[in-house]
MOPAC internal coordinates of N, CA, C and O (Angstrom, degrees):
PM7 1SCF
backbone

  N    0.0000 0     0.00 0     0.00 0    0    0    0
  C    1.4554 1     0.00 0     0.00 0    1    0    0
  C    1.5217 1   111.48 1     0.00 0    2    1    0
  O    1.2310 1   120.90 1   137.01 1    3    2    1
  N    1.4938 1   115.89 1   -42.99 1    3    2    1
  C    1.3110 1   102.54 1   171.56 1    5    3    2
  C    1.3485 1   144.75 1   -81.44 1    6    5    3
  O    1.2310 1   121.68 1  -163.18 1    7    6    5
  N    1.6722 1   114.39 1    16.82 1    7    6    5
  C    1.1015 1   141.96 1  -155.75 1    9    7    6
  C    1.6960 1    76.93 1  -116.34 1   10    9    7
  O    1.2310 1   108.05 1   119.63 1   11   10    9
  N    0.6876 1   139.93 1   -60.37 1   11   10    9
  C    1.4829 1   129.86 1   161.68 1   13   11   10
  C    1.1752 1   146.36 1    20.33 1   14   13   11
  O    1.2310 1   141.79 1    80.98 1   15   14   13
  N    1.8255 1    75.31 1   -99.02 1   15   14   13
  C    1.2920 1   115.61 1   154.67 1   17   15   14
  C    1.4090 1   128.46 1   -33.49 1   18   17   15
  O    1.2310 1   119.51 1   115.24 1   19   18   17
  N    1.8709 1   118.53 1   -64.76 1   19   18   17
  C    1.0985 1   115.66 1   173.55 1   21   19   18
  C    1.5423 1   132.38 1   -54.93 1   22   21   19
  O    1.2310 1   121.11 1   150.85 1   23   22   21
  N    1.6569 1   115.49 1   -29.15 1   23   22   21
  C    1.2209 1   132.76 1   166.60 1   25   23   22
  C    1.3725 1   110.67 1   -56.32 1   26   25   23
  O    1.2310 1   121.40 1   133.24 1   27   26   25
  N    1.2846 1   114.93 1   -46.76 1   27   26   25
  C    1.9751 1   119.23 1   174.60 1   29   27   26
  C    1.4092 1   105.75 1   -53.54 1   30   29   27
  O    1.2310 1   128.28 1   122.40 1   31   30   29
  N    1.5759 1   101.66 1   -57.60 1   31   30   29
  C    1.8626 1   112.12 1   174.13 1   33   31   30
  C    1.1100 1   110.26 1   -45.11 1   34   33   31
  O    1.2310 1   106.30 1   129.14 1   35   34   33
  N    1.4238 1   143.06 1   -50.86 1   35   34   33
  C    1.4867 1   143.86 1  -178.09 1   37   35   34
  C    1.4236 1   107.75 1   -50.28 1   38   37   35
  O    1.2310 1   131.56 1   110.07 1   39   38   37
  N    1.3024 1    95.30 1   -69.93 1   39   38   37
  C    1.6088 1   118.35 1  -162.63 1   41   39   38
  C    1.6388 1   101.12 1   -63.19 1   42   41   39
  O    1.2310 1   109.30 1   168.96 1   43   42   41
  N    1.1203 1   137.66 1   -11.04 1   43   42   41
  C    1.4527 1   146.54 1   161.46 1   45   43   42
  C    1.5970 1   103.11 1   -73.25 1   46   45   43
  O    1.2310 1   126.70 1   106.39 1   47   46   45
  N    1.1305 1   104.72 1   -73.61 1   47   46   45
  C    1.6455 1   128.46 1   177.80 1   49   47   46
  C    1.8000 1   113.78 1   -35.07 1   50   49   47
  O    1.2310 1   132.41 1   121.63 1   51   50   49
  N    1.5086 1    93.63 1   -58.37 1   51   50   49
  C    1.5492 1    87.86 1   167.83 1   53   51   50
  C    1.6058 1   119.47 1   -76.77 1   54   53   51
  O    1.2310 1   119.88 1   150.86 1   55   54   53
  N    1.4565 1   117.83 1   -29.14 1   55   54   53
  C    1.7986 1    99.41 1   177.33 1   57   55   54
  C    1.0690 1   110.22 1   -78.32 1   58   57   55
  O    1.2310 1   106.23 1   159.49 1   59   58   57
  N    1.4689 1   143.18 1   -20.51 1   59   58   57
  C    1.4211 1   120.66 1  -166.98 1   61   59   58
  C    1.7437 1    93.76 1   -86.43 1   62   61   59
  O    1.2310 1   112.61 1   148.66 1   63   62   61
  N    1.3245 1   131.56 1   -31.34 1   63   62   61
  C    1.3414 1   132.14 1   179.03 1   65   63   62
  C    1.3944 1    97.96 1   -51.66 1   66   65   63
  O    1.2310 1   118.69 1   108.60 1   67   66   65
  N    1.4026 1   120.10 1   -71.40 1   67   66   65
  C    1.4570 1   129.06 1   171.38 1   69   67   66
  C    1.6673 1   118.60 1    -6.06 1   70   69   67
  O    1.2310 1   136.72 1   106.72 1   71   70   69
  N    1.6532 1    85.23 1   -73.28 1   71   70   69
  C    1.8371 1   103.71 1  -160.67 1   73   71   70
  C    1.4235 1    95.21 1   -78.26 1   74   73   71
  O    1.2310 1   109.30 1   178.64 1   75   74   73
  N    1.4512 1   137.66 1    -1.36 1   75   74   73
  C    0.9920 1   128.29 1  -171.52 1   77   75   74
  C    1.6530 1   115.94 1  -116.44 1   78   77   75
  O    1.2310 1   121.91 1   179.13 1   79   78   77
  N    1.1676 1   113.94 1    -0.87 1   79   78   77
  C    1.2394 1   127.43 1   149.35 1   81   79   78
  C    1.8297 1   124.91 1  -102.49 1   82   81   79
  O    1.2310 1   121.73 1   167.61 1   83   82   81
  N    1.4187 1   114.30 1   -12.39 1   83   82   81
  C    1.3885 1   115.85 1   156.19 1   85   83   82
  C    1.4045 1   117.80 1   -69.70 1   86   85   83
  O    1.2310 1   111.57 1   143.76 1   87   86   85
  N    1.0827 1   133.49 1   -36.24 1   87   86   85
  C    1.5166 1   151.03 1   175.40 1   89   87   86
  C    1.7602 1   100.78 1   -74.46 1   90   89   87
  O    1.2310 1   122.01 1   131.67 1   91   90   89
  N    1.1863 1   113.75 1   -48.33 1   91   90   89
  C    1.7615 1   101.48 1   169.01 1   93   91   90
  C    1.4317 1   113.71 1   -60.24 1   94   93   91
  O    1.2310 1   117.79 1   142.48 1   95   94   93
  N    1.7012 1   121.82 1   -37.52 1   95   94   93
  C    1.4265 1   111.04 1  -160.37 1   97   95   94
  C    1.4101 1   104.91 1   -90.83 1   98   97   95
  O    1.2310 1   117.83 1   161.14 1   99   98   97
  N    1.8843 1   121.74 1   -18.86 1   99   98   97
  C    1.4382 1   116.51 1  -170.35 1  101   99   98
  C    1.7911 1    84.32 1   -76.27 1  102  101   99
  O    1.2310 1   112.38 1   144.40 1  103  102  101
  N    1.1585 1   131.98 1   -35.60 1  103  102  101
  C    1.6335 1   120.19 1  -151.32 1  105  103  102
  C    1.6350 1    86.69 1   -87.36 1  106  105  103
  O    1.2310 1    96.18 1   113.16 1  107  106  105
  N    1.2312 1   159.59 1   -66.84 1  107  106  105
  C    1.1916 1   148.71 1   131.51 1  109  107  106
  C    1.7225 1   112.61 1    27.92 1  110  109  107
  O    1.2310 1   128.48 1    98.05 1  111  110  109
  N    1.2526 1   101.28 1   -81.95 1  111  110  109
  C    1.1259 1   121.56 1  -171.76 1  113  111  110
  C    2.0059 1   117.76 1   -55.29 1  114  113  111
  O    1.2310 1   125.73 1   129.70 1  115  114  113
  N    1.5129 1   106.59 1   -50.30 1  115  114  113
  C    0.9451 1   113.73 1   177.54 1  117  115  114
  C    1.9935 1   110.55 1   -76.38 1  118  117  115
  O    1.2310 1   129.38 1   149.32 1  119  118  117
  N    1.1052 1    99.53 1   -30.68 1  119  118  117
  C    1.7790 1   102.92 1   161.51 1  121  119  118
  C    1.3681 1   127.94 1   -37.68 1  122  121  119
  O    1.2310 1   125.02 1   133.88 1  123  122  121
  N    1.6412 1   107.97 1   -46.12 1  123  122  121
  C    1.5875 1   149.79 1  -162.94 1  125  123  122
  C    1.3263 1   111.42 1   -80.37 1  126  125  123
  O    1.2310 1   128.51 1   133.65 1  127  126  125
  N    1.5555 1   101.22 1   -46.35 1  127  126  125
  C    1.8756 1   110.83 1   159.86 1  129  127  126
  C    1.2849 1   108.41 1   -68.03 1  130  129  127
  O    1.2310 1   120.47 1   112.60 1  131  130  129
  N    1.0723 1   116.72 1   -67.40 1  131  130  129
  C    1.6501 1   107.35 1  -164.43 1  133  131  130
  C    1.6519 1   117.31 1   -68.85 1  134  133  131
  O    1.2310 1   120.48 1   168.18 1  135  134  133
  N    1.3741 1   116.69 1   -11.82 1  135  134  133
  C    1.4746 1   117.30 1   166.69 1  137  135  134
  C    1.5559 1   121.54 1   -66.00 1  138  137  135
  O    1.2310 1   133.00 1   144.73 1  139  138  137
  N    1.7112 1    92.48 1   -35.27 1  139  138  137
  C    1.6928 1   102.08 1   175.03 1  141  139  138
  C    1.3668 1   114.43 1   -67.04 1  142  141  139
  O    1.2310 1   125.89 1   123.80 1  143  142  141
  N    0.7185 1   106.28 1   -56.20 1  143  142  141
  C    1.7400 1   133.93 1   175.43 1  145  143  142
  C    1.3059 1   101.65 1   -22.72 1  146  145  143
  O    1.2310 1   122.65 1    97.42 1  147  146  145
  N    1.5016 1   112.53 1   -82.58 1  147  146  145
  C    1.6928 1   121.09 1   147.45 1  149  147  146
  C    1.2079 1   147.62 1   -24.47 1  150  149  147
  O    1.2310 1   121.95 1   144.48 1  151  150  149
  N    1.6079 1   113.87 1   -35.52 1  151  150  149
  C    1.3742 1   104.38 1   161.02 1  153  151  150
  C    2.1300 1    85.39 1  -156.27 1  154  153  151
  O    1.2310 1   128.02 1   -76.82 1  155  154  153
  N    1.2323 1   102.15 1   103.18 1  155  154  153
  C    1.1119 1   122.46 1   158.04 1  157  155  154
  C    1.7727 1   121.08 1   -26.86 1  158  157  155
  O    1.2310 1   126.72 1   132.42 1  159  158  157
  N    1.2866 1   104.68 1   -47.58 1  159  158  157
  C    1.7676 1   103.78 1  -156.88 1  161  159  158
  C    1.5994 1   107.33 1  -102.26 1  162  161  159
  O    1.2310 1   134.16 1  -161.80 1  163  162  161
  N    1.2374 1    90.23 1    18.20 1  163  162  161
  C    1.6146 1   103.42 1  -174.72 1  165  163  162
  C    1.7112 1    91.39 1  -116.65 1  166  165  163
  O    1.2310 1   118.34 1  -172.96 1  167  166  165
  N    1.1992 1   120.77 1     7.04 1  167  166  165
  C    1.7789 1   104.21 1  -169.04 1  169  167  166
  C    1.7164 1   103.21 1   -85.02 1  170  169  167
  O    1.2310 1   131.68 1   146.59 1  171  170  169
  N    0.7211 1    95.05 1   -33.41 1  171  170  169
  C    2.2180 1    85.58 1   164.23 1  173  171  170
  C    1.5184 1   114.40 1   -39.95 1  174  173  171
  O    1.2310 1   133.38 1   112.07 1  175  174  173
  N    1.2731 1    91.75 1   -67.93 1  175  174  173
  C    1.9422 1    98.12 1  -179.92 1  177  175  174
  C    1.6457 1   123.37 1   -57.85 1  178  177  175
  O    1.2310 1   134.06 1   137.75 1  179  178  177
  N    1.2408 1    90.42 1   -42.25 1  179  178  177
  C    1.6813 1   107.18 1   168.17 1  181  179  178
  C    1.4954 1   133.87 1   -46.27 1  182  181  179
  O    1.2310 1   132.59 1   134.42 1  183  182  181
  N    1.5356 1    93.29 1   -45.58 1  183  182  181
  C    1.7488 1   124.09 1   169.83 1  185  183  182
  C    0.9279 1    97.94 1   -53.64 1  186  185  183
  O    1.2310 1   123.87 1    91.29 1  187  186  185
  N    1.6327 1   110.17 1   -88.71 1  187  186  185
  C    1.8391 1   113.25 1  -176.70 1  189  187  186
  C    1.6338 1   110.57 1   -37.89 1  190  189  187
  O    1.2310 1   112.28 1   122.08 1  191  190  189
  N    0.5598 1   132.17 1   -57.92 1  191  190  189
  C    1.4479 1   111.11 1  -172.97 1  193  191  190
  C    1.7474 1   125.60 1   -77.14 1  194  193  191
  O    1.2310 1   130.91 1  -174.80 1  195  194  193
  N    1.1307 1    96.55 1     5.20 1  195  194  193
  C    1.5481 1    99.17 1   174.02 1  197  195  194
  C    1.4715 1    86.48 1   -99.49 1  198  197  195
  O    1.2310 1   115.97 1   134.94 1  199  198  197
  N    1.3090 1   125.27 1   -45.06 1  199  198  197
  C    1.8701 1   112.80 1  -177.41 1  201  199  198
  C    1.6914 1    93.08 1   -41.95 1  202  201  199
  O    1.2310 1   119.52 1   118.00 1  203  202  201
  N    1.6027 1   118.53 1   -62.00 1  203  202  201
  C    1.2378 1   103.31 1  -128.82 1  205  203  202
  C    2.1797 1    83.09 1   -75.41 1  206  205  203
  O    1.2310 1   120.21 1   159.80 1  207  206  205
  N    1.2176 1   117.21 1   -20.20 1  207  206  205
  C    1.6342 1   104.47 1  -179.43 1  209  207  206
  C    1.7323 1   117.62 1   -58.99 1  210  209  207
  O    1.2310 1   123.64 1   119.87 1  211  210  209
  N    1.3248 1   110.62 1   -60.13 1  211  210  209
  C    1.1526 1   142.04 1   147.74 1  213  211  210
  C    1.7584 1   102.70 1    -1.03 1  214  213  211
  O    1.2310 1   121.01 1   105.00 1  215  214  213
  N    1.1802 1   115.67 1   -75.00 1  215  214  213
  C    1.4925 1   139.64 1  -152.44 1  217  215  214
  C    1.8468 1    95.43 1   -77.81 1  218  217  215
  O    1.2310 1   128.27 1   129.38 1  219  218  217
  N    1.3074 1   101.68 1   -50.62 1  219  218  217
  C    1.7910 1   108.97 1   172.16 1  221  219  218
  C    1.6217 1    96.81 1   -58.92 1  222  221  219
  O    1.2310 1   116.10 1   119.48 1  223  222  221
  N    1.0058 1   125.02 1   -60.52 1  223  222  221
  C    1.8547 1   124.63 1   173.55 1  225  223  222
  C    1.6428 1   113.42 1   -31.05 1  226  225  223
  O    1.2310 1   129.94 1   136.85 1  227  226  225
  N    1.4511 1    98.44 1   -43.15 1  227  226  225
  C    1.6242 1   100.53 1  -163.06 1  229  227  226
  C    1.6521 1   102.63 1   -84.92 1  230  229  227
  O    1.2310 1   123.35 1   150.49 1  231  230  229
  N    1.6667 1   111.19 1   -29.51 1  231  230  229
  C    1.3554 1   112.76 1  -179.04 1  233  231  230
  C    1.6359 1    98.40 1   -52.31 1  234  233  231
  O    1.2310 1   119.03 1   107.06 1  235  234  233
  N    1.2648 1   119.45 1   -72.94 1  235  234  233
  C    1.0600 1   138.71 1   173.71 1  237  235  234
  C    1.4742 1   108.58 1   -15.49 1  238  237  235
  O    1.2310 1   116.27 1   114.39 1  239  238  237
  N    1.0727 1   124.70 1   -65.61 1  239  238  237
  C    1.6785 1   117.83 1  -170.13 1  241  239  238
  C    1.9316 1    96.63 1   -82.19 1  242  241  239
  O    1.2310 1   116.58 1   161.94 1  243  242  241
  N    1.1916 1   124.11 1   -18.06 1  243  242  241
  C    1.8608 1   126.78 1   166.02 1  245  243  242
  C    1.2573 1    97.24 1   -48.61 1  246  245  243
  O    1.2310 1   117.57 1   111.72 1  247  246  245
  N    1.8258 1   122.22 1   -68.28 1  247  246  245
  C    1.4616 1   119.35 1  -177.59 1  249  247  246
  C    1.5200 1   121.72 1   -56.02 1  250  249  247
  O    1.2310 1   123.25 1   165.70 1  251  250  249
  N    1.2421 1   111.37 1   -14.30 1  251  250  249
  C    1.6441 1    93.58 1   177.37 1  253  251  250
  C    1.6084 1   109.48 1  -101.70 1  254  253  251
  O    1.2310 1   129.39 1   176.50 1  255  254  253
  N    1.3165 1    99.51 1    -3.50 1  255  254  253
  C    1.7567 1   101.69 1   156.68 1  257  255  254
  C    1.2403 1   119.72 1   -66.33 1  258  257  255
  O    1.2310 1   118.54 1   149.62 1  259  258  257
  N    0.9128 1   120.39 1   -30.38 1  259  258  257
  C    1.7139 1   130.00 1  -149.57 1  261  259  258
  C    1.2877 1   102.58 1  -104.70 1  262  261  259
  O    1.2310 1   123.09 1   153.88 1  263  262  261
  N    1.8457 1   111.69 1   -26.12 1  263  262  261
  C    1.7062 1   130.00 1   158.82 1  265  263  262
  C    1.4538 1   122.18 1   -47.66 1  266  265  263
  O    1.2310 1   138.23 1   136.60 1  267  266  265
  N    1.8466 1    82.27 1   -43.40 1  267  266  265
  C    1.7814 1    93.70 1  -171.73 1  269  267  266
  C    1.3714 1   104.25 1   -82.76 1  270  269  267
  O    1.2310 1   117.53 1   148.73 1  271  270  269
  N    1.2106 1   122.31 1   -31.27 1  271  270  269
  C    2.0178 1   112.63 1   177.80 1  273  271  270
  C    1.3730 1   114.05 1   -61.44 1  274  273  271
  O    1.2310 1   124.78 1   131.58 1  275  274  273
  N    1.7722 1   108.42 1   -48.42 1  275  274  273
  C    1.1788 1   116.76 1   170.24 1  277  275  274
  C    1.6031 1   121.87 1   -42.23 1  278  277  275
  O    1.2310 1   111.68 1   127.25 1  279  278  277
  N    1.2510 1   133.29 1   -52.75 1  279  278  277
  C    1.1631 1   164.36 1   143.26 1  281  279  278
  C    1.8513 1   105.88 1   -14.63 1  282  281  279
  O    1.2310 1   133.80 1   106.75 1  283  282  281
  N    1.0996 1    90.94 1   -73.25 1  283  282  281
  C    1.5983 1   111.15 1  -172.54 1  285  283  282
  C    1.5524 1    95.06 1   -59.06 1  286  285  283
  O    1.2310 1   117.61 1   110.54 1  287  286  285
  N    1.3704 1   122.16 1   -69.46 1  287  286  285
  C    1.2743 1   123.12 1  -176.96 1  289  287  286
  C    1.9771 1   121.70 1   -46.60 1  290  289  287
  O    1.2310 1   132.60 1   152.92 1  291  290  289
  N    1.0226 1    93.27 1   -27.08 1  291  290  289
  C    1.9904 1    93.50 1   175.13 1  293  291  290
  C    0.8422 1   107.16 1   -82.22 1  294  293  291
  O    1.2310 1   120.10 1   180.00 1  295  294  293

């Protein structure tokens, strides 16, 4: 039973990490459009820094993978 458990814990652990870095990169993302949108000659600079926000988002849902193995494995 408690071998279970930790699998539930994972599998919790990894979707809310998941859904919670998809929801950072679409709101990110849709920011990134409409900034361009707005001032065109700025979309170089704009890009890069939605990569580098974007990329902190994705770290973010990596660590709650690595939560859930951790997790899984005890």
């Amino acid at each position: 039973m408690e071998g279970s458990i930790n699998v539930l814990g994972a599998g919790l652990a990894y979707g809310f990490a998941a859904f919670g870095a998809a929801i950072g990169i679409g709101m990110v993302g849709g920011r990134t459009v409409e900034a361009m949108a707005r001032q065109p000659e700025m979309a170089g600079k704009i890009q890069t820094t939605f990569f580098i926000a974007a990329a902190f988002a994705e770290a973010l849902g990596l660590l709650g993978f690595v939560l859930a193995l951790i997790l899984m494995a005890a």
